[in-house]
C-alpha positions as CSV (number, residue, x, y, z in Angstrom):
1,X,137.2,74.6,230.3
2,X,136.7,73.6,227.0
3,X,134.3,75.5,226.4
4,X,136.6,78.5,227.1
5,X,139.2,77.3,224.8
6,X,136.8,76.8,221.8
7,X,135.1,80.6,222.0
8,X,138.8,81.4,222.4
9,X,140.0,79.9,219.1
10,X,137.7,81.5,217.3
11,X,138.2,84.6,218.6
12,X,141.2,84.3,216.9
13,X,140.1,82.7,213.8
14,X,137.7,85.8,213.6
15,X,140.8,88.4,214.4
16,X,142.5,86.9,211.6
17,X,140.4,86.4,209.1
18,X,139.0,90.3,209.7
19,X,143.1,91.6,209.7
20,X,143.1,89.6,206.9
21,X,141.0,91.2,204.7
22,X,142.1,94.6,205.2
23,X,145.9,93.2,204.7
24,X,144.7,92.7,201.1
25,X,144.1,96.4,200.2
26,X,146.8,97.4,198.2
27,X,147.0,101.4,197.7
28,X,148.8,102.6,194.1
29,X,151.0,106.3,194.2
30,X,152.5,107.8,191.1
31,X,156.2,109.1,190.2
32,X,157.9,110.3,187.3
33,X,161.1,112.3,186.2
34,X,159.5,115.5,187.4
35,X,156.8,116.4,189.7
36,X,153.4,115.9,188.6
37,X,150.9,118.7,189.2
38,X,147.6,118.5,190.6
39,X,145.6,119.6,187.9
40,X,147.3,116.6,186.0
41,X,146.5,114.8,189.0
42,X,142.8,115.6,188.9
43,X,142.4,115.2,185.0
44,X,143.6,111.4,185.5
45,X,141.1,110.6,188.1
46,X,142.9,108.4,189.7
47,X,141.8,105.7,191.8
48,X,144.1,104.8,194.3
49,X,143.1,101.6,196.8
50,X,142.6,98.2,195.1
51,X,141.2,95.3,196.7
52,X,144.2,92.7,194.5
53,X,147.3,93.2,192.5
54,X,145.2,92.0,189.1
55,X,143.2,95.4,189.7
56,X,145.9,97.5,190.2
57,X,147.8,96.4,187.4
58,X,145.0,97.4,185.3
59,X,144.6,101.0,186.5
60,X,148.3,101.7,185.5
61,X,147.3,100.5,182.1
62,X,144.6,103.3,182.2
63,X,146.8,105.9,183.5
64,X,149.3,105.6,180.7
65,X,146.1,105.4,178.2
66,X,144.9,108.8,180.0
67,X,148.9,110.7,179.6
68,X,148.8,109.6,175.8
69,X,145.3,111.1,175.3
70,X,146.5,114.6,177.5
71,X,149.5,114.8,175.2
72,X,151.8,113.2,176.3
73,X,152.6,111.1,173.4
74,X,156.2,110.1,174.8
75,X,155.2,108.6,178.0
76,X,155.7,105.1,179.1
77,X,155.9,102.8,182.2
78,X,159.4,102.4,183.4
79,X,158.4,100.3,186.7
80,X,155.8,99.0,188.7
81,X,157.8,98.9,192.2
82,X,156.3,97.1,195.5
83,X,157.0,99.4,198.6
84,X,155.9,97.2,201.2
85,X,152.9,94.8,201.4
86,X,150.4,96.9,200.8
87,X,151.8,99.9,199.1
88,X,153.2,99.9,195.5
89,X,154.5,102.8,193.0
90,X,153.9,103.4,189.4
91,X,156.9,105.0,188.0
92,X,156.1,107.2,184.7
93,X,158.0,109.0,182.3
94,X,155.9,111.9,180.9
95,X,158.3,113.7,178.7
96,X,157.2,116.7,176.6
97,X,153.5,117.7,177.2
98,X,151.8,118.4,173.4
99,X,149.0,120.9,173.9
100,X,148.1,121.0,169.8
101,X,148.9,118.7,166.6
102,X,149.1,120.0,163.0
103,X,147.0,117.5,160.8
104,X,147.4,117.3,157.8
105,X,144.1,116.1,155.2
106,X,142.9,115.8,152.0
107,X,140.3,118.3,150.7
108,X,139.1,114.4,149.0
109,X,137.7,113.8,152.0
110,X,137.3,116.7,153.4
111,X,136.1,120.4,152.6
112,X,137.0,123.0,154.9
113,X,133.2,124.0,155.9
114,X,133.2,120.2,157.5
115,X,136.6,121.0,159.3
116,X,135.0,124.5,160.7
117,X,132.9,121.8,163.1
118,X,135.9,120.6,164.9
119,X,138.4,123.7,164.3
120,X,138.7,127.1,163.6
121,X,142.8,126.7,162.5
122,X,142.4,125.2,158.6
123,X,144.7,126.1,156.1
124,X,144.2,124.2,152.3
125,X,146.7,122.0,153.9
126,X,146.1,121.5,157.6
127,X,144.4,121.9,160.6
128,X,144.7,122.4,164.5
129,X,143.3,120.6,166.8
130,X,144.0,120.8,170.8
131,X,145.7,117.8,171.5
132,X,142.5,116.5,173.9
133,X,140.1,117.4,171.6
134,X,141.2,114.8,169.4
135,X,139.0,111.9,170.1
136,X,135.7,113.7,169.9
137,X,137.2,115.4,166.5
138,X,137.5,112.2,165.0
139,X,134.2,110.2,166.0
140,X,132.4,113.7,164.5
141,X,134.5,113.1,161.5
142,X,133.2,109.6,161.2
143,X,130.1,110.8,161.6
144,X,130.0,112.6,158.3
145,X,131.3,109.8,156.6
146,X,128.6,108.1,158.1
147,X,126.0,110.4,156.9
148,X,127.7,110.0,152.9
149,X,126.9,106.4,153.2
150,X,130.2,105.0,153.9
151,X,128.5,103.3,157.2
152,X,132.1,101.3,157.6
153,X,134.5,104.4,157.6
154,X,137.4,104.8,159.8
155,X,139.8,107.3,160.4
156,X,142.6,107.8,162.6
157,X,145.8,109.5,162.7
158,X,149.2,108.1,161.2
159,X,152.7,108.9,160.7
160,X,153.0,111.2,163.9
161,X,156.4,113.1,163.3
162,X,158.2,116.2,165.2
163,X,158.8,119.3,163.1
164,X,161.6,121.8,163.6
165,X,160.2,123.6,166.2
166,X,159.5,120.7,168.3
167,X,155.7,120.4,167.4
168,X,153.6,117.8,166.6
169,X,152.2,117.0,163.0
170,X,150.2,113.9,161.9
171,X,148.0,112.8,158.6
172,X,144.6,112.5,158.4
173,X,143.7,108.7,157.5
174,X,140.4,107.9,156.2
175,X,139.4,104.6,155.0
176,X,135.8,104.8,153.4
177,X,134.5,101.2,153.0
178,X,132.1,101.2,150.1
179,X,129.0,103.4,150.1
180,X,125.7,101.7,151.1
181,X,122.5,102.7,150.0
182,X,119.3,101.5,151.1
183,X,118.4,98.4,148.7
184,X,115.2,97.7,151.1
185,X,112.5,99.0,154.0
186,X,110.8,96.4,156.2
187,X,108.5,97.5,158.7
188,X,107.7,95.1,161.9
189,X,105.0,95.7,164.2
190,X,102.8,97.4,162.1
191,X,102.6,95.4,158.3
192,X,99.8,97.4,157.5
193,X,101.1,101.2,158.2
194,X,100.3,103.1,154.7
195,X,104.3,103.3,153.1
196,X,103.5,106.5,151.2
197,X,103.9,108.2,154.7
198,X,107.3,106.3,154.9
199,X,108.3,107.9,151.7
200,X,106.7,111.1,151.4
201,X,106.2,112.6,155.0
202,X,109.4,110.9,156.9
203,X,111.6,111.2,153.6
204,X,113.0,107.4,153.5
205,X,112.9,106.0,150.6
206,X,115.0,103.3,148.5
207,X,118.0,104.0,147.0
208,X,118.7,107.5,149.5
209,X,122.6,107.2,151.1
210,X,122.4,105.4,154.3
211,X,122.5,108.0,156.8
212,X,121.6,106.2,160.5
213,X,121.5,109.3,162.2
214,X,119.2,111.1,159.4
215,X,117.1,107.6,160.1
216,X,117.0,108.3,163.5
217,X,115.6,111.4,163.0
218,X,112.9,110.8,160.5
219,X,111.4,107.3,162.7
220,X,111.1,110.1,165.2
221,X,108.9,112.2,162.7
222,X,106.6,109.2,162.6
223,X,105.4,109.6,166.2
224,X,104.2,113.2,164.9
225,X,101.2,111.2,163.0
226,X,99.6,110.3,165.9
227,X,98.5,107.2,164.4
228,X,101.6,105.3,164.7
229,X,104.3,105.3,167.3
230,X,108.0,104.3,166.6
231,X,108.7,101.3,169.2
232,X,112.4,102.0,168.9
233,X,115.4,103.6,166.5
234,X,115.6,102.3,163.3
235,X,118.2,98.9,162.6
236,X,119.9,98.0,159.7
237,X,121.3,94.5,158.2
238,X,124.3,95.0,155.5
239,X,125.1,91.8,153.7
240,X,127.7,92.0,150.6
241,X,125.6,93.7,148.2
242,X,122.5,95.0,149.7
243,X,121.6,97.5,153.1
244,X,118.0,96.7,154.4
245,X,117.1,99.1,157.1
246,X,113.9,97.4,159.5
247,X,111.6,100.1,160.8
248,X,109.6,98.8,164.3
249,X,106.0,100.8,164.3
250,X,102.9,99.8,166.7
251,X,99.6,101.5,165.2
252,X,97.9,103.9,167.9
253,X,94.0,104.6,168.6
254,X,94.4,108.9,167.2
255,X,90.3,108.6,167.6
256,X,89.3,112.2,168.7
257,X,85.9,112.6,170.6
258,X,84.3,114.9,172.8
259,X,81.4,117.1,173.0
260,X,78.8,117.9,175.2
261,X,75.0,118.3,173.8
262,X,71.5,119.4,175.5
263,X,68.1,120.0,174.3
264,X,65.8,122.7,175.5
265,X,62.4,124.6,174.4
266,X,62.8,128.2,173.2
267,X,60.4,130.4,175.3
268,X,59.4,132.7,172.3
269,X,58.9,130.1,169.6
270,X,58.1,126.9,171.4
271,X,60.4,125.2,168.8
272,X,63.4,122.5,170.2
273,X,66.8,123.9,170.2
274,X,70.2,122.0,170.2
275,X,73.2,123.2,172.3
276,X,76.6,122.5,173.4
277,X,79.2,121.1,171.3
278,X,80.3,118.0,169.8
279,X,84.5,117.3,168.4
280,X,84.9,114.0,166.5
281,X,88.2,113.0,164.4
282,X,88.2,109.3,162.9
283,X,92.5,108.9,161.9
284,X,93.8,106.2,159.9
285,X,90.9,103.6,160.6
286,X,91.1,102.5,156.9
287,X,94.8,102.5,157.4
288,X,95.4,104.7,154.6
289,X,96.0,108.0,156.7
290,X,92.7,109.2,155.9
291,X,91.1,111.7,158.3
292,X,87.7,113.1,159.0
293,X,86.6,115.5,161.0
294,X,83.1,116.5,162.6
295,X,82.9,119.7,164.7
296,X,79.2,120.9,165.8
297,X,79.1,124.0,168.4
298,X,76.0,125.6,169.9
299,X,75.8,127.8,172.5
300,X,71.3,127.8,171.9
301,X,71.0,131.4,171.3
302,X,74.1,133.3,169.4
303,X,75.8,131.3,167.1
304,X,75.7,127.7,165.7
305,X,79.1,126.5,164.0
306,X,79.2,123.3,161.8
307,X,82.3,122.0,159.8
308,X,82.8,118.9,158.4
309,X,86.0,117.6,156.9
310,X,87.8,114.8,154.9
311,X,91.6,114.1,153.8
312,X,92.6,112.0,151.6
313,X,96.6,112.0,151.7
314,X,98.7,110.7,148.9
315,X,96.3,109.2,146.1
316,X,97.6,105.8,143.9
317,X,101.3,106.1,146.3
318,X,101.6,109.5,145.0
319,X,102.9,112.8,147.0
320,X,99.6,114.3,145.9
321,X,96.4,114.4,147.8
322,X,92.7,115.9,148.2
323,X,90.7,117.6,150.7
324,X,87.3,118.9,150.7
325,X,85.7,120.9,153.5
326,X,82.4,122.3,154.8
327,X,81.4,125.2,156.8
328,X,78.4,125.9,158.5
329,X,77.8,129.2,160.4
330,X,74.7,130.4,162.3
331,X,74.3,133.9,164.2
332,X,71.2,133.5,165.9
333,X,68.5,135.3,163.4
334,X,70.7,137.4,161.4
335,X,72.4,135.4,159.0
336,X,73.6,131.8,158.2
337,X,76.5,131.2,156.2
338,X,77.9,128.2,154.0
339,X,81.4,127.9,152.9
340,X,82.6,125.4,150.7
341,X,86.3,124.5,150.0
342,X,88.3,121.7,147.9
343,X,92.0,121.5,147.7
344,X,94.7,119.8,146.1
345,X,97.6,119.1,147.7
346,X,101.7,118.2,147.0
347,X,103.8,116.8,149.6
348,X,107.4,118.8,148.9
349,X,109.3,117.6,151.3
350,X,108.7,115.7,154.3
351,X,108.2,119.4,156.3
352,X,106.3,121.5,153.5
353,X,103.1,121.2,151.6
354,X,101.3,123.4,149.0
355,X,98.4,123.2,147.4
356,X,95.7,125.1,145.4
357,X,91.9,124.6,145.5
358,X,88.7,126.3,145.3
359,X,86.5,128.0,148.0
360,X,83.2,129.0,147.7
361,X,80.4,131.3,150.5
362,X,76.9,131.6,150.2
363,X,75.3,133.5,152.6
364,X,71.7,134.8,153.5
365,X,70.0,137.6,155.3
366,X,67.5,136.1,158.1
367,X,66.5,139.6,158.8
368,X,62.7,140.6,158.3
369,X,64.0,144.3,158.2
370,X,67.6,145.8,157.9
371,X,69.0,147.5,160.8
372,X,70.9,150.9,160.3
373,X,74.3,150.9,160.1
374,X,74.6,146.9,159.9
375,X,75.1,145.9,156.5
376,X,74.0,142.5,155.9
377,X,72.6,141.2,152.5
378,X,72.7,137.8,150.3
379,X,75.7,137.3,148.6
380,X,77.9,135.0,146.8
381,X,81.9,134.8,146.5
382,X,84.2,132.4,144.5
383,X,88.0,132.0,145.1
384,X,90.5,130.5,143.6
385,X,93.1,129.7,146.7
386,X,96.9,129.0,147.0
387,X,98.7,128.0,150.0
388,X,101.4,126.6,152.1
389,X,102.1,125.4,155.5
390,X,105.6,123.7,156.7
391,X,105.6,122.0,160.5
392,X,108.6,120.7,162.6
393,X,107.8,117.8,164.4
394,X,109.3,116.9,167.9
395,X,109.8,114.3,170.3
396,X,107.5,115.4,173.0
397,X,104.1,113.9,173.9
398,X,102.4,117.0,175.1
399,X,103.6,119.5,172.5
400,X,104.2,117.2,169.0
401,X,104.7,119.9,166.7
402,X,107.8,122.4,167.3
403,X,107.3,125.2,164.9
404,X,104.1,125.9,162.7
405,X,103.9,128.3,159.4
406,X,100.5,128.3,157.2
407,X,100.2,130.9,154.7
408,X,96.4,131.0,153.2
409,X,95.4,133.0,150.1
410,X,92.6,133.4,148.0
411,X,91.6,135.9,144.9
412,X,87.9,136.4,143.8
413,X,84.8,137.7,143.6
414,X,81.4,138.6,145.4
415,X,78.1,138.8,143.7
416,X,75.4,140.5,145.3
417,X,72.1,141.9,143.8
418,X,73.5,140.7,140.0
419,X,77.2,143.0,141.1
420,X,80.4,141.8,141.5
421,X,83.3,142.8,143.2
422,X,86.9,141.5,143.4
423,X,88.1,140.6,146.4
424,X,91.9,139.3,147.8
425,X,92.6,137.7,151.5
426,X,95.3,136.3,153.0
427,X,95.6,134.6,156.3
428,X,98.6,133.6,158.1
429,X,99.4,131.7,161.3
430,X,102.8,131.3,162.4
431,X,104.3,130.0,165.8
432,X,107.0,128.2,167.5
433,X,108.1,126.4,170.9
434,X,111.2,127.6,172.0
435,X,112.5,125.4,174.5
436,X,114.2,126.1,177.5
437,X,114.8,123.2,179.0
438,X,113.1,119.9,179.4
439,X,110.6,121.6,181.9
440,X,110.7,125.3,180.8
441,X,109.3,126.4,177.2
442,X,108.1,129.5,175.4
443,X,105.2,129.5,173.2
444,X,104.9,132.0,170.6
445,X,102.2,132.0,168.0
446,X,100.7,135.0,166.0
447,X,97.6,134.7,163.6
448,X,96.9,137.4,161.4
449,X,94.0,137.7,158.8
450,X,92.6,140.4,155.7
451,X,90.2,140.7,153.5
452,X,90.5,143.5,150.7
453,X,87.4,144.7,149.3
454,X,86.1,148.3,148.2
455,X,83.1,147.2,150.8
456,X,82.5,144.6,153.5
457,X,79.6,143.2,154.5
458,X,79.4,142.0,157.9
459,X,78.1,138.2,157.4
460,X,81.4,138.1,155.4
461,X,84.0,139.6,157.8
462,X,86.2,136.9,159.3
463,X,85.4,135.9,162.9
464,X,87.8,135.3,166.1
465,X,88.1,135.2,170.0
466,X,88.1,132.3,172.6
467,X,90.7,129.5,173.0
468,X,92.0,129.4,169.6
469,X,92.9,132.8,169.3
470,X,92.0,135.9,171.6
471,X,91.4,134.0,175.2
472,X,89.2,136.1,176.9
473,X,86.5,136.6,175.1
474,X,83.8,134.5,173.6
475,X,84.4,132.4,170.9
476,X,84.2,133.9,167.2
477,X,82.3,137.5,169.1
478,X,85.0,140.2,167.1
479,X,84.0,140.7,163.4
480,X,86.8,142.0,161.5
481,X,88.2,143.0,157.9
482,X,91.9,142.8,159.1
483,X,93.4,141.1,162.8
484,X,96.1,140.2,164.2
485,X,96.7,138.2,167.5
486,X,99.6,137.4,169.1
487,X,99.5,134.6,172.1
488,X,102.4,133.6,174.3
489,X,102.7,131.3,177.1
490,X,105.2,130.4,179.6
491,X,105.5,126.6,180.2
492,X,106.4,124.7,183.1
493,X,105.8,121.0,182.4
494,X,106.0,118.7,185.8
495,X,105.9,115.7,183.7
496,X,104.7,114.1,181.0
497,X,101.5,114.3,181.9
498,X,100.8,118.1,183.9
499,X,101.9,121.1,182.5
500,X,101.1,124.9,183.9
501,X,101.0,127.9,181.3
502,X,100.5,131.9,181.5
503,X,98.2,133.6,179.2
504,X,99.6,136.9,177.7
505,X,97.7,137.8,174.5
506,X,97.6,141.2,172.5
507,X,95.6,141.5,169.1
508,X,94.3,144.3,166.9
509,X,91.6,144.7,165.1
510,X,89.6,146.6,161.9
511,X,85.8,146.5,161.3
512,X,85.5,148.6,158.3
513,X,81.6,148.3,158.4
514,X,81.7,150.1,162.3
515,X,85.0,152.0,160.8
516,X,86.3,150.7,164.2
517,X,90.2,150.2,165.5
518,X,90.6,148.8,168.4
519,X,93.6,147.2,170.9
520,X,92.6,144.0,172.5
521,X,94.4,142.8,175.6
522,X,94.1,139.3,177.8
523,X,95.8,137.9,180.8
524,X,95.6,134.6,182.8
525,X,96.8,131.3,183.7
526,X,96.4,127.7,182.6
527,X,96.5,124.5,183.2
528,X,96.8,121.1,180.7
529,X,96.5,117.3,181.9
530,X,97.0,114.6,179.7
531,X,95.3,111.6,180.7
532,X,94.6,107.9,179.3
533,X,91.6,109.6,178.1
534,X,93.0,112.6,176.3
535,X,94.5,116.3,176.9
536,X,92.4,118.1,179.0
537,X,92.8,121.9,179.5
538,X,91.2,124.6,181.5
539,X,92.2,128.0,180.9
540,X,90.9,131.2,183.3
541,X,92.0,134.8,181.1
542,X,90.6,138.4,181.7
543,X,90.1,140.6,178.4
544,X,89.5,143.8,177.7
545,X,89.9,146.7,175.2
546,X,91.7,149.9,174.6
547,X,91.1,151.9,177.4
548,X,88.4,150.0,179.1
549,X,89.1,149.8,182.6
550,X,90.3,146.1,184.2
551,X,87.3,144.6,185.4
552,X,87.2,140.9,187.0
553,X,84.3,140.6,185.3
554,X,85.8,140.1,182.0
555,X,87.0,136.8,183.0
556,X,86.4,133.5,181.0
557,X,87.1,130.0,181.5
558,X,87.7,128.1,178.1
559,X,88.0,124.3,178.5
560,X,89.3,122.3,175.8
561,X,89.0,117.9,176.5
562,X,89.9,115.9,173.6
563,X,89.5,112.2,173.9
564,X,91.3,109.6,172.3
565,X,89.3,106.3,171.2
């Protein structure tokens, strides 16, 4: 018997305490002097079920918050009235709803162009401004201050007054602070990274306004090195007289290798032949931002390509800075060419760089006897060269560099057989990433080159096809005195590692020695992995020419690996 009574008092102890709980939810509905729509309704997002009196309390607090911000500015709480238990009512008055203000400003503080990001309403004395557009409109008004230096600005509205036909005017209150500068940089993480990068490539440099979203945007230019990765955004400390902004860098391994290399007996001469192809790039392991760069191909037959080349970027902290460069080209026994090249360069701005140098061929005939209509002889050509190139960086570990301009141009000379004769080129690559989405890009890129001469030799027309330029054909096989190539791709990036990519290029061509024109066409698809190794990709594109029939025989695979050490 007991033991009935006991399950039976909790039972009821249970009943209670579950009635109990749900006796606490208290459920909130709104009133005011007229009905209030739905669309109001749906704009105040209300919530309406509380789990204490504390919480509710504190949503009726919001709701008036949310009427002031919708316009209207003459709303208050009249009563909080308990219905029963568990129900209670928030009684408003809205009043008049204010759908725009007049503000009135300073052209002190601001210009009308800064207005035109907030409004298209500005007179030399005022502005409109939808009534709930008005905190966005002030923080981007901030924001400028900001970016003048005056990191402490406020503004806000005052003096909110009715005019005679019952609108709404205010003033435009701005209250700059002083303007801070940068007194100091102090980099943590990476002591060592070379400064001159910090000054010259990102653009930060003492005594600039203090800007934090323009510092933002130039630590995010860092990453673009490759040598050096920004851990996270830039911070700074303001004391009383002095703004010291604290950059956080961590060096990175931007070693390049890859390359693939084989030995093997010619059959007709007996004599050892190298092939296959070898990719180094040292970065920054002096940390001065030095680079150097070692690229052998071979294919054992056709062609043998060697280039070899050093940077040295801003010499004694300076924006200026030298390169020197050596080319190698082979094609099998016809003729060998050596081009030699030195520039010096000046950092403009943290996007653009110029520069002016020398460049120098000598080539040779490795013919016993000429061939008709192949015009190949010894010869010699200075240049004097001038150039520019200006890159966009961008936050994306796959595709670093946005958009890509280099203009290359030379004026000369080329001796052969004790003649000379002037000669101008002028090559150009220009492209750009125009992004869709995170996952969806476009990639545009057209590279154009052209030498003018009254003749051309062939061991001195300019070379091009494969994966830098014209996929679908083998690399550097078209000889030409004037091309242009245009690639595009489609991207569709799965993440940040695997991305797939069309092929769609068109180029044209002149070979004034073969008084040849010809259309070049390519199609195909491709695929890019990025790996703790490197970027590995593996393209599959069909060529062909002007009217030559589509054959699957065309086809070439081009793989590119580049591995980071």
């Amino acid at each position: 018997m007991k033991k009935i009574l006991y399950i039976f008092i909790h039972l009821n102890i249970y009943t209670c305490f579950f009635f109990g709980i749900h006796a606490q939810e208290l459920s909130l509905s709104l009133k005011a002097e007229k009905p209030i729509s739905k669309g109001i309704k749906d704009s105040l997002r209300m919530q309406i079920t509380f789990a204490d009196l504390a919480t509710l309390q504190k949503e009726t607090d919001t709701i008036y918050q949310k009427l002031q911000r919708m316009g209207f500015i003459e709303s208050e709480l009249l009563l909080l009235q308990k219905e029963n238990d568990s129900s209670y009512s928030a009684n408003f008055f809205l009043g008049k709803k204010y759908n725009e203000i007049k503000i009135f400003y300073s052209e002190e503080h601001f210009d009308k162009k800064e207005l035109q990001l907030i409004t298209s309403e500005i007179t030399d004395e005022y502005f409109m401004l939808p009534f709930e557009a008005i905190p966005l409109s002030l923080r981007k008004l901030t924001s400028l201050r900001n970016q003048r230096g005056n990191a402490f600005a406020r503004i806000k509205l005052t003096g909110f007054e009715k005019d005679e036909k019952n609108g709404l005017s205010a003033t435009l209150f701005v209250e700059d602070g002083n303007i801070r500068t940068i007194d100091s940089i102090a980099i943590k993480g990476y002591e060592k990274f070379p400064r001159s990068f910090l000054k010259y490539y990102a653009g930060v440099k003492k005594g600039k306004v203090f800007n934090q979203k323009k510092l933002v945007e130039q630590n995010e230019n860092l990453n673009s090195l490759g040598f050096v990765n920004a851990i996270k955004p830039p911070e700074a400390l303001f004391r009383k007289d002095s703004t010291t902004v604290y950059f956080y860098l961590e060096k990175q391994n931007n070693n390049l290798f890859d390359g693939i290399l084989g030995f093997a007996t010619n059959e007709e001469t007996q004599k050892l032949e190298l092939n296959g192809y070898l990719n180094l790039e040292l970065n920054n392991n002096l940390n001065y931002g030095e680079q150097l760069l070692i690229n052998y191909k071979a294919d054992g037959q056709e062609q043998v390509n060697f280039r070899a080349k050093i940077t040295l970027p801003y010499i004694l902290k300076t924006p200026f800075g030298l390169s020197g460069e050596l080319k190698i080209f082979k094609r099998d026994s016809t003729f060998i060419t050596t081009e030699q090249q030195l520039r010096a360069t000046y950092q403009i701005n943290p996007k653009s760089t110029t520069y002016i140098g020398y460049k120098g061929y000598d080539s040779s005939n490795l013919l016993d006897e000429a061939i008709a209509g192949t015009p190949i002889e010894d010869f010699k050509s200075k240049f004097f060269i001038l150039g520019a190139t200006y890159i966009k960086a961008q936050n994306r570990t796959l595709f670093p560099i946005k958009t890509e301009i280099i203009l290359d141009t030379g004026i000369g000379s080329r001796e052969k057989e004790s003649n000379a004769e002037d000669q101008v080129f002028a090559e150009t690559t220009l492209n750009n990433i125009f992004n869709l989405n995170y996952k969806n890009s476009i990639f545009v890129q057209n590279i154009t080159s052209v030498l003018f001469s009254e003749t051309y030799l062939v061991n001195e027309l300019f070379r091009f096809g494969g994966i830098n330029s014209m996929r679908g054909f083998n690399e550097n096989s078209i000889d030409a005195s004037l091309f242009s190539v245009i690639n595009t791709e489609y991207r569709y990036q799965f993440n940040e590692g695997v991305f797939l990519h069309s092929i769609i290029d068109v180029g044209y061509f002149e070979n004034q020695t073969l008084s040849l024109k010809q259309k070049l066409y390519s199609f195909g698809l491709g695929i890019g992995l990025g790996t703790k190794a490197g970027l590995f990709r593996f393209n599959v594109a069909n060529g062909n020419s002007e009217n030559q029939p589509f054959s699957f025989s065309n086809s070439k695979i081009h793989i590119s690996i580049s591995s980071k050490f």
